[in-house]
Structures are given as structure tokens and as C-alpha cells.
C-alpha positions in Angstrom: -55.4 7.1 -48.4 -55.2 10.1 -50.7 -58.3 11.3 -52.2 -58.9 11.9 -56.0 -58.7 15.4 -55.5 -55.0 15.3 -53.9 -54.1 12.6 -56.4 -54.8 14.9 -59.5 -53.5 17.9 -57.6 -50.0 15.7 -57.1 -50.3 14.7 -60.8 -50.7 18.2 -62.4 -47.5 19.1 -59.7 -45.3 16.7 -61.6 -46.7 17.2 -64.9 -45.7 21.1 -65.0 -42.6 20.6 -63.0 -42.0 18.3 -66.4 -43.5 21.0 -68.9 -41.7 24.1 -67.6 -38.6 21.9 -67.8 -37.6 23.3 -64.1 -35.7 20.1 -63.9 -33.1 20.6 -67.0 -32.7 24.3 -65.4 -32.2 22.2 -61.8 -30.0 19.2 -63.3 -26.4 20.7 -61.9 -28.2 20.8 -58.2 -27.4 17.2 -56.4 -30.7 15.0 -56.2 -31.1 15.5 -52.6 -31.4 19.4 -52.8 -34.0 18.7 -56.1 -35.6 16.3 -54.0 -36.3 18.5 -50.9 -37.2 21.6 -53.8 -40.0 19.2 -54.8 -41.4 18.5 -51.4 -41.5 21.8 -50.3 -43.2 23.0 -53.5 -45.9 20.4 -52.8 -46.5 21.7 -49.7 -46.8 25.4 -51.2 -49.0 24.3 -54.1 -51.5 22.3 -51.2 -51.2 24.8 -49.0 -51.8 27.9 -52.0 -54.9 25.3 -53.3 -56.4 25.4 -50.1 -56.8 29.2 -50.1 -58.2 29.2 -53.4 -60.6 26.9 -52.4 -61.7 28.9 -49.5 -61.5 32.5 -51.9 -59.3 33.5 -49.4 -56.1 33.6 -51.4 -54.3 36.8 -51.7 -51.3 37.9 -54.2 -49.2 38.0 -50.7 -49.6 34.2 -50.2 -48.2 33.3 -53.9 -45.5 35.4 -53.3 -44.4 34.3 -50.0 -44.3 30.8 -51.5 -42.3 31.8 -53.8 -39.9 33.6 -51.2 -39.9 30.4 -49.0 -38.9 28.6 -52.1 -36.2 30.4 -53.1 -34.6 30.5 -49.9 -33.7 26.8 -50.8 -29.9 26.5 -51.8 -29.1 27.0 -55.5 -32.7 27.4 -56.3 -33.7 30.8 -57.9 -37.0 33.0 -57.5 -37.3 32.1 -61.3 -37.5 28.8 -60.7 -39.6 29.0 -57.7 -42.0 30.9 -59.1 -42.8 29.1 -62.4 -44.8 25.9 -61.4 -46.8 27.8 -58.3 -48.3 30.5 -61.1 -48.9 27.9 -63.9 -50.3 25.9 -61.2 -52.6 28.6 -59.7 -53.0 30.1 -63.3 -54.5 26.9 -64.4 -56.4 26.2 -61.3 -58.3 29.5 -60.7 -59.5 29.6 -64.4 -60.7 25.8 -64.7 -62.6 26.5 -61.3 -63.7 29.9 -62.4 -62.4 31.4 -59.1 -62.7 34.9 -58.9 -59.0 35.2 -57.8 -57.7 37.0 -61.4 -56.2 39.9 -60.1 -54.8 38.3 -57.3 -52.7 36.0 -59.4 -49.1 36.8 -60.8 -48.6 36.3 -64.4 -45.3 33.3 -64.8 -42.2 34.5 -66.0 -40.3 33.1 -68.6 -38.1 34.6 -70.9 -40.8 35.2 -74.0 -42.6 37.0 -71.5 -39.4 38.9 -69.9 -38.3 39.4 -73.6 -41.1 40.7 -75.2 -41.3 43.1 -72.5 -38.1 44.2 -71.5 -37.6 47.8 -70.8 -34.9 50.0 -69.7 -34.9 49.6 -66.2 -35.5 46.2 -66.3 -33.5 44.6 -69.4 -30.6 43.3 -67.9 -32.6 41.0 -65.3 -32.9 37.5 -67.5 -35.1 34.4 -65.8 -31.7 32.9 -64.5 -30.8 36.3 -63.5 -33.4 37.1 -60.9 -32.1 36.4 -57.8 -33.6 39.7 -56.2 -37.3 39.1 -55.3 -37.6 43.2 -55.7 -36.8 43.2 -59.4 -39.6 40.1 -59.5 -42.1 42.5 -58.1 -41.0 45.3 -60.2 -41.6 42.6 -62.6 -45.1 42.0 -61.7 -45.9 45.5 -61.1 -44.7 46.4 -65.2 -46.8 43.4 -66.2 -49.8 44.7 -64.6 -49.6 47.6 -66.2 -49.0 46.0 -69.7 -51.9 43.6 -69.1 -54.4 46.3 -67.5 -54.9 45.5 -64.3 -54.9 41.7 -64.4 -50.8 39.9 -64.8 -52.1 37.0 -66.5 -53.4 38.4 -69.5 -49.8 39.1 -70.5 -48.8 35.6 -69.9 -52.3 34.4 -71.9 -51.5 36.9 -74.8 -47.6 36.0 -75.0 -47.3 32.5 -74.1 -50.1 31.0 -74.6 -51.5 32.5 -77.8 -47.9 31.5 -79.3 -48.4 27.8 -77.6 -51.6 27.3 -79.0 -50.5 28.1 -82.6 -47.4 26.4 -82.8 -49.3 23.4 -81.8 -52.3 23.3 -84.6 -50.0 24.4 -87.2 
């Protein structure tokens, strides 16, 4: 029998696979392929969690989930790499896990908009297919956030979610 703890892991897995709204950007992909993307990003998220837990998790592991994800037919590093860094975004921080600078900050296209530069302003979230332009990605966000990706993501997106939603 599961435990509480891989309940509410499983639980938060479907609820930002829902809030992202990876499925309306997965619905021409047949159900079996969607179905397999699912159970393989469980085992990512479990597997990530458990480094976390242990403060062993490095920015290497995130990103090799995310490669291991995309490798999937028809499924993009965009939408590979969504859920795992909300997930661990979300994780770290309610834990207070000193993990912060190993994190990478989630792309979406607010955050790719609002910081699109020359080199890098044709690559759109359905677009990157290339995991070196996700990196060079990660490495411009650092740099816009200081240091630390998420900061970015916590200034853009979430700021703007906040807002919208006590206006």
C-alpha cells in the first residue's frame, strides 16, 4: 500500500500535469504514447524526490530527466521539462531544501518572451527540440536572475499569477 507521502507526491504529479496544460499541448499524440509520457515522468519525479530528500540532488539529475523524457516519441524538451521544475520548484521551497541553485527555472513562453534576446529569439516553447539551446536557456536565465534560475520564473510568472488572481 502506498504511503501518504507517495500518495500526495502522485497527487501534486497530476495536479500540475493539469495546471501547466501539458495535456492540451499533448492531445494530437495517441493515448498510448501520453500514457507511457506519464509513467515515465512519475518515475523521474520519484526518482528526482528522492535525491532531494537525501540533499544529494544536483542540476545534472533534473536535466537528465528531462533528456530521458524527451527522447519519448513526439514529446518535446519543452514539455518534458515543465512539470519536473514546477514540481521540484515547489518541493524544494515548501521543504526549505537548500537545493536553489541547483534547480532550473520552468520555461514557458512569458518567461522565454520577456527574455528573449538575439541569439536566442527564434527558439519558442514548442520550438525547443535542441536540449543545447535549453541550456543556453538556463545559462541566460541564471544570469538574469543572479545566480539562482528560479528567481526569474518567481519574478515573471509568479508575481503576474499571484495578481491576476486577487484582482
Amino acid at each position: 500500500m502506498l504511503n501518504l507521502k507517495e500518495i500526495l507526491i502522485d497527487t501534486m504529479i497530476a495536479s500540475f500535469y493539469k495546471e501547466t496544460q501539458l495535456g492540451r499541448s499533448l492531445r494530437n499524440i495517441n493515448k498510448k504514447q501520453i500514457l507511457l509520457f506519464k509513467r515515465k515522468l512519475k518515475r523521474e519525479i520519484h526518482s528526482l524526490i528522492k535525491k532531494v530528500d537525501s540533499n544529494s540532488l544536483k542540476n545534472k539529475d533534473i536535466r537528465n530527466s528531462i533528456k530521458k523524457l524527451a527522447k519519448l516519441k513526439n514529446i518535446s524538451i519543452g514539455q518534458s521539462q515543465k512539470i519536473i521544475n514546477v514540481y521540484l520548484k515547489v518541493y524544494c521551497i515548501l521543504l526549505e531544501k537548500n537545493l536553489i541553485f541547483e534547480l532550473d527555472c520552468p520555461l514557458d513562453s512569458k518567461v522565454m518572451k520577456k527574455l528573449k534576446t538575439k541569439e536566442l529569439r527564434r527558439t519558442s516553447l514548442k520550438k525547443l527540440n535542441k536540449f543545447e539551446v535549453y541550456e543556453k536557456w538556463q545559462e541566460h536565465i541564471k544570469e538574469k536572475g543572479m545566480g539562482i534560475r528560479l528567481n526569474v520564473d518567481m519574478k515573471i510568472y509568479d508575481k503576474e499569477r499571484i495578481n491576476s488572481f486577487f484582482k
